[in-house]
N, C-alpha and C positions, 0 to 999 in steps of 0.2 A: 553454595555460593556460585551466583553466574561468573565468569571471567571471559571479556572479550578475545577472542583468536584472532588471530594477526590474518591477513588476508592478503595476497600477492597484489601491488597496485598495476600489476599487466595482464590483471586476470579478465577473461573477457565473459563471465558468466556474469546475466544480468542481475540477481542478487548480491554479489559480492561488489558491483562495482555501483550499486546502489548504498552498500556497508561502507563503502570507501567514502563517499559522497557524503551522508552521513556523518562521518568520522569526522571528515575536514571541515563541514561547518560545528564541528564542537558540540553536538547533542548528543542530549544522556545515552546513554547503555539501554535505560529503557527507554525512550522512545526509540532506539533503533530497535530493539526486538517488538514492540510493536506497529511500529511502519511493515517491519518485514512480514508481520503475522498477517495485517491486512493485506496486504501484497499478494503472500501466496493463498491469502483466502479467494482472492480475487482474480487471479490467476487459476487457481481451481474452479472457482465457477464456470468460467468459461472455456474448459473443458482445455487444460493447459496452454491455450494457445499464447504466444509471446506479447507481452504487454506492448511492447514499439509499434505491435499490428492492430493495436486495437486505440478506439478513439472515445470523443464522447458517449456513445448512443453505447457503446456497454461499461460505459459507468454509468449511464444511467438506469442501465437493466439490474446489473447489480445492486444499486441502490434502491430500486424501486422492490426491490423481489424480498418476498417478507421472511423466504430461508435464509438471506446471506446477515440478516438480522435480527435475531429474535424477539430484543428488546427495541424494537424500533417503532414508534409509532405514528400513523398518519399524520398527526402535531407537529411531528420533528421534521417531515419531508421538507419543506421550503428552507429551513435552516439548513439542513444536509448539501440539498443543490447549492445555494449559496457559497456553502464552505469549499465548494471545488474551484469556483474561480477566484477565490480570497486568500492568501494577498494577491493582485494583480501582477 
């Protein structure tokens, strides 16, 4: 059984204070372990660099790139970009 671990709210590592953020708008358990799975998948692609230093054009690298997806298919592309500026 998962069980959330309590997180210090003066923590300044960008996961945790991503976990906090999370927390306080009241979403599930699992959607925060999956935000975060995407996150640091995403954060791995681009070779660890700090997500605050990165902008559009590598999410779209990431999205476009057919490893960071396996089940992803040409079809979904337009949906995918879409979903990034939604809601506004």
């Amino acid at each position: 059984m998962d069980i959330r671990t309590a997180i210090s709210p003066q923590s300044t590592r960008f996961l945790d204070r991503l976990r906090n953020l999370i927390r306080l708008r009241g979403l599930a358990y699992k959607t925060e372990k999956t935000y975060v799975f995407w996150i640091k998948r995403f954060i791995r692609f681009h070779g660890r660099k700090h997500p605050e230093t990165m902008g559009s054009a590598e999410v779209e690298a990431f999205l476009s790139h057919p490893r960071s997806c396996p089940w992803y298919s040409v079809r979904m592309k337009p949906f995918s970009r879409a979903r990034l500026f939604w809601p506004p």
